[in-house]
C-alpha positions as CSV (number, residue, x, y, z in Angstrom):
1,X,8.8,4.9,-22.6
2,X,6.5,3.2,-24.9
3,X,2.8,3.5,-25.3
4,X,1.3,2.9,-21.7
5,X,-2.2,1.1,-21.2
6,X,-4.5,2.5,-19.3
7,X,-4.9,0.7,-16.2
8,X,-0.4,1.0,-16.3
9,X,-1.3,5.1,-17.2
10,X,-4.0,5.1,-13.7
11,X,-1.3,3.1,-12.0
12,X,1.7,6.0,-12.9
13,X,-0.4,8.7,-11.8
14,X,-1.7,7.5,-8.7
15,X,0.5,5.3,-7.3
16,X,3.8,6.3,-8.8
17,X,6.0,4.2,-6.3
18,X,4.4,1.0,-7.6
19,X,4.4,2.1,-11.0
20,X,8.3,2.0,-10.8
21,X,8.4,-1.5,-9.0
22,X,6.4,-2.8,-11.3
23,X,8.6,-1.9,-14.3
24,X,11.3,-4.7,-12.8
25,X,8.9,-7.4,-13.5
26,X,9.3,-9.8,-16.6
27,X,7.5,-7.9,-19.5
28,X,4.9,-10.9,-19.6
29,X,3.6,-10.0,-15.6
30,X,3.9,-6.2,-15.6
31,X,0.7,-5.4,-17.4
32,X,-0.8,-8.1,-14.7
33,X,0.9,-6.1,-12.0
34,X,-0.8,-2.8,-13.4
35,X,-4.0,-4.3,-13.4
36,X,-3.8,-5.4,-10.2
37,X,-2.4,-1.8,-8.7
38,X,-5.4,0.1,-10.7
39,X,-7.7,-2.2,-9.1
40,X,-5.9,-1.3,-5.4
41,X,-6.5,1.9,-6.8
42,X,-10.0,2.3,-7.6
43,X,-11.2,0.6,-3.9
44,X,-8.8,2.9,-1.5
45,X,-10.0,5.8,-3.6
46,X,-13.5,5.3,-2.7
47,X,-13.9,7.1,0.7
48,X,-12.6,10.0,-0.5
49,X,-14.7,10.0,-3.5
50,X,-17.8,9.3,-1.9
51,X,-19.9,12.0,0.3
52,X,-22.0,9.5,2.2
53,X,-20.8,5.9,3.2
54,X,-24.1,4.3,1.6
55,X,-22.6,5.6,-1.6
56,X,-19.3,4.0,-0.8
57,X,-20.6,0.5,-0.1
58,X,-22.4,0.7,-3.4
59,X,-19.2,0.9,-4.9
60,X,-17.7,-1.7,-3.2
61,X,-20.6,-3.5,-3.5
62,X,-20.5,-3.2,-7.7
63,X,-16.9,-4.7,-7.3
64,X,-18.1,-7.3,-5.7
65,X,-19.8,-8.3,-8.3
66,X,-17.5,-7.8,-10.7
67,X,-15.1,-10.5,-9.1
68,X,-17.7,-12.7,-9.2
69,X,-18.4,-12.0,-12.8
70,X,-14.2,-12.2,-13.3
71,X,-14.4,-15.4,-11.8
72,X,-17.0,-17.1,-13.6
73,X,-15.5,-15.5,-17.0
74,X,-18.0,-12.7,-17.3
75,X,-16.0,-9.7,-16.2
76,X,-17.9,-6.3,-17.0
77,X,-17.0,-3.8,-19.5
78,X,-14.5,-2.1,-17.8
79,X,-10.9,-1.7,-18.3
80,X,-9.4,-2.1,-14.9
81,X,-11.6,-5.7,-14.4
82,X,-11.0,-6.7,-18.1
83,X,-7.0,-6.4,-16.9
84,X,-8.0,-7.6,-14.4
85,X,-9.8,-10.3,-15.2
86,X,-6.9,-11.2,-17.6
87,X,-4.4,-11.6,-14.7
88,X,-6.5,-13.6,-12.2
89,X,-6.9,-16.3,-15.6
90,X,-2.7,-16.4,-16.5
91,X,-1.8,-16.5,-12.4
92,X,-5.4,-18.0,-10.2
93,X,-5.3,-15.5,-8.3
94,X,-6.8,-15.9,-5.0
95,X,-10.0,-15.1,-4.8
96,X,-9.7,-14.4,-0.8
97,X,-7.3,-11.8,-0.9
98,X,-9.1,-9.8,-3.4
99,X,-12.2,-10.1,-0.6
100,X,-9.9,-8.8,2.4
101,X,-9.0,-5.9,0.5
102,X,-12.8,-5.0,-0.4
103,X,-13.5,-5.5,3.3
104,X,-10.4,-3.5,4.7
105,X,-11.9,-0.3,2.7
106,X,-15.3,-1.0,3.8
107,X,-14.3,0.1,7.0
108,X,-12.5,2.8,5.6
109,X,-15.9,4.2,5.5
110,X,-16.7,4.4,9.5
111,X,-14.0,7.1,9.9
112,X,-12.9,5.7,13.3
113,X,-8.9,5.6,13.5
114,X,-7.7,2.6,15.1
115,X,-7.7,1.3,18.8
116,X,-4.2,0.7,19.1
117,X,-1.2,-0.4,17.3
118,X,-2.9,-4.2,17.0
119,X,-5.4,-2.9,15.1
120,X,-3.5,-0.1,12.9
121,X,-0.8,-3.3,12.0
122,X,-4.3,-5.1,11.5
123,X,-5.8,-3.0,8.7
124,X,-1.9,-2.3,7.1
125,X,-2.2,-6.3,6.7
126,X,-5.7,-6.4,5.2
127,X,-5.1,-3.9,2.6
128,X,-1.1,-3.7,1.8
129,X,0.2,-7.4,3.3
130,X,-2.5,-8.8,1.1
131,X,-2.2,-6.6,-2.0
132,X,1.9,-7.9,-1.9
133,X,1.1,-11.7,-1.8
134,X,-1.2,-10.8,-4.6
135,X,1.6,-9.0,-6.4
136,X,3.7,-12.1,-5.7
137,X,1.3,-14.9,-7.0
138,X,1.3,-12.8,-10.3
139,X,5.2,-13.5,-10.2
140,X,4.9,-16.9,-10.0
141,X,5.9,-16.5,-5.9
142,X,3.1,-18.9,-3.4
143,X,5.1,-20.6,-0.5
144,X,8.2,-20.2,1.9
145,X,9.8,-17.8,2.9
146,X,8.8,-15.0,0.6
147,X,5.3,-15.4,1.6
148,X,6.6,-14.0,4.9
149,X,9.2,-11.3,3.4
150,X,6.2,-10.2,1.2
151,X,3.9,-9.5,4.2
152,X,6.4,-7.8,6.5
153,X,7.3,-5.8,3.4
154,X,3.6,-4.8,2.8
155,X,2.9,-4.3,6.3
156,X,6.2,-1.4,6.6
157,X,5.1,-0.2,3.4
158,X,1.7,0.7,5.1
159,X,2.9,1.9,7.8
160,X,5.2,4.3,6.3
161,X,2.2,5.2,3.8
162,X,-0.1,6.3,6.5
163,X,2.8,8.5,8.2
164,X,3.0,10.3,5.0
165,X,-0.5,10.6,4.4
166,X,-1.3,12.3,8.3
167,X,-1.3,15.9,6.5
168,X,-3.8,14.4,3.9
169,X,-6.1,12.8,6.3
170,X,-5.8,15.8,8.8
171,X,-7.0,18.3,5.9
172,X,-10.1,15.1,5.7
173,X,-10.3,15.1,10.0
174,X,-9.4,11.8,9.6
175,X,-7.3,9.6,11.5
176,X,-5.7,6.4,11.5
177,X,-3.1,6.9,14.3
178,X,-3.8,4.4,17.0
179,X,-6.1,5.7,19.4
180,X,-4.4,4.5,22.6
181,X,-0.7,5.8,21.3
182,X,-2.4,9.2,20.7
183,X,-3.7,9.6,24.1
184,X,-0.7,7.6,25.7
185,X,1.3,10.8,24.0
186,X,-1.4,13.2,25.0
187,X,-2.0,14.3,21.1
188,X,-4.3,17.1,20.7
189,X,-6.2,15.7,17.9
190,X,-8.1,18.8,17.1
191,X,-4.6,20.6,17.0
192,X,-3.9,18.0,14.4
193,X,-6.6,18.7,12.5
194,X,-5.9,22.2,12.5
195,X,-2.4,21.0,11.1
196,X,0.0,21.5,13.6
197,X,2.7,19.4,14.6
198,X,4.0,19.4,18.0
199,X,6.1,17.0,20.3
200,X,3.2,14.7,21.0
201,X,2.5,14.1,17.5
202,X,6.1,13.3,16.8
203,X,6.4,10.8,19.4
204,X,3.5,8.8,17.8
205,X,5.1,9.1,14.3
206,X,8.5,8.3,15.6
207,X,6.5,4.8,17.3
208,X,4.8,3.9,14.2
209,X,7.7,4.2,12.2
210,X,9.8,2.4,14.9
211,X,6.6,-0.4,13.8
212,X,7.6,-0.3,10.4
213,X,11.5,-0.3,10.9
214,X,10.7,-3.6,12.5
215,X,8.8,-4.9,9.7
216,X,11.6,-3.8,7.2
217,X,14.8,-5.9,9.5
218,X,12.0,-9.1,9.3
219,X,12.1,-8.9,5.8
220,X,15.3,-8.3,5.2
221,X,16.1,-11.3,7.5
222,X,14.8,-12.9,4.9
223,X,16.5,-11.8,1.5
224,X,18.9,-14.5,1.0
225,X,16.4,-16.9,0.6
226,X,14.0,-15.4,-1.7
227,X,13.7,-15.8,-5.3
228,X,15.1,-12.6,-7.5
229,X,11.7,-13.2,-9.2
230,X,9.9,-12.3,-6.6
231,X,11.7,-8.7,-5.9
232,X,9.3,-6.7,-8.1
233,X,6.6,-6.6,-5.3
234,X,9.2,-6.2,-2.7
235,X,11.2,-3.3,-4.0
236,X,8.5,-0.8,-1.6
237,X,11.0,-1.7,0.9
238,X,13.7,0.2,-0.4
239,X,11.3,2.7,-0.7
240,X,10.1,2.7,2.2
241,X,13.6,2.6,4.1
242,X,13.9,6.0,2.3
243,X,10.9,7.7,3.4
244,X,11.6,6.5,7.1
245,X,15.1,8.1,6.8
246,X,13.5,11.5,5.7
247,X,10.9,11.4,8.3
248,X,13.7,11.0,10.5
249,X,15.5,13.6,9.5
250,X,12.4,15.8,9.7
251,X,12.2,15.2,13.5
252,X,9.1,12.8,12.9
253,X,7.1,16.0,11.9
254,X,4.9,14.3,9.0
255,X,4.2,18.0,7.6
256,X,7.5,18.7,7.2
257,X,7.7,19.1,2.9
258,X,10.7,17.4,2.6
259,X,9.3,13.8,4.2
260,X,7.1,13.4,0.6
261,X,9.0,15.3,-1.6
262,X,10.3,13.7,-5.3
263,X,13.2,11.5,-3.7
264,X,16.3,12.1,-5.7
265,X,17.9,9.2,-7.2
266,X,15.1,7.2,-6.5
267,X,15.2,5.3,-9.8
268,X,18.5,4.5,-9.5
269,X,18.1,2.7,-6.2
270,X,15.6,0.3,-7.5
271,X,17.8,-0.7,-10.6
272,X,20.9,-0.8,-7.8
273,X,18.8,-3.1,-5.4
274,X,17.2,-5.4,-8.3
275,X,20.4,-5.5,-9.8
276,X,22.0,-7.3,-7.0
277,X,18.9,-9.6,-5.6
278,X,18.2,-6.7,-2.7
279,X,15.1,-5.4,-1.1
């Protein structure tokens, strides 16, 4: 592989799934696509870098300012907003998106899991639905029907994501299963924290990724009309259809090591599935 840059090096080490979506685009988006995934990755990443929230606003508050700096053609010094700053002037990139995301992650920072499933499906379309239609408009990709692929796509790609990430966030006491499912299921969250499964807490997977199953037949509804352009940002599907199947096969127990272990073959799908127009 040739010489990455460094927002495509960030983008390969900490979100590795994207990192191989990404290399499907036209040569003249991916670096756009990288920038645009390293920015994704320096706001999620704030909570857990940060010891008190205050800290964590300030952050988000400094990229804040940097978009407004990008988007009057001052971007700061820095080489995920200079990339950055690069993409939004090729593609006008929505200015709005790039605001819901910083405001999903603020409220990353209360630590409160979700109500219910509304809310849960809420938050998956602030941060992921959005981060796709963003990933699209790089592509070239604004209106019909793959507007609406790319946000069921983002939102089962979130959805999955969390499910993967319960051993994470338990190890953190955090939560972001919905708070009426867990109590519907009668979860012992402090047994979750402890990291346990148990039946309770593989009914609530097994819900949520019923949610994100859903989410994957919408957008596949949709395939035949959607531009091949386009299937860069909409490859997580086929990832996530994978990840779904594992957690299946682990009995919806999310600390089961085979549900995030290196997918075999997983390369070779993506080629497969861009090859013939598929998400």
């Amino acid at each position: 592989m040739p010489c990455l840059s460094q927002c495509a090096g960030e983008v390969r080490r900490l979100d590795h799934d994207r990192f191989l979506c990404a290399l499907f685009a036209p040569e003249a988006e991916r670096e756009d696509l990288f920038a645009l995934y390293a920015f994704n990755q320096e706001v999620a990443r704030i909570r857990e870098a940060v010891s008190e929230p205050l800290i964590g606003q300030m952050r988000l508050q400094w990229w804040r300012d940097a978009l407004d700096g990008i988007y009057a053609g001052d971007a700061p010094r820095h080489h995920v907003a200079l990339g950055l700053a690069d993409a939004v002037g090729r593609h006008d990139l929505s200015r709005a998106h790039f605001d819901r995301l910083i405001e999903a992650r603020a409220d990353d920072l209360d630590d409160h899991a979700p109500r219910d499933t509304a809310a849960l499906v809420a938050y998956a379309e602030e941060t992921s639905a959005t981060l796709t239609a963003l990933s699209l408009e790089i592509l070239g990709q604004r209106e019909g029907a793959v507007g609406e692929a790319g946000r069921n796509v983002g939102l089962a790609w979130a959805l999955t994501g969390l499910l993967r990430s319960v051993p994470f966030h338990a190890g953190a006491r955090r939560l972001y299963l919905p708070a009426s499912l867990t109590r519907e299921m009668g979860l012992d969250v402090a047994d979750l924290f402890r990291r346990r499964s148990s039946p309770a807490l593989a009914a609530v997977v097994c819900e949520i990724a019923q949610e994100a199953r859903r989410y994957l037949a919408e957008a596949r509804r949709l395939a035949s009309t959607v531009p091949r352009r386009a299937l860069p940002a909409l490859l997580p599907a086929t990832l996530a259809d994978g990840y779904l199947k594992r957690l299946s096969r682990a009995r919806f127990n999310p600390f089961d090591g085979r549900v995030n272990a290196a997918p075999v073959g997983l390369l070779v799908r993506l080629a497969f599935n861009a090859y013939r127009g598929f998400y």
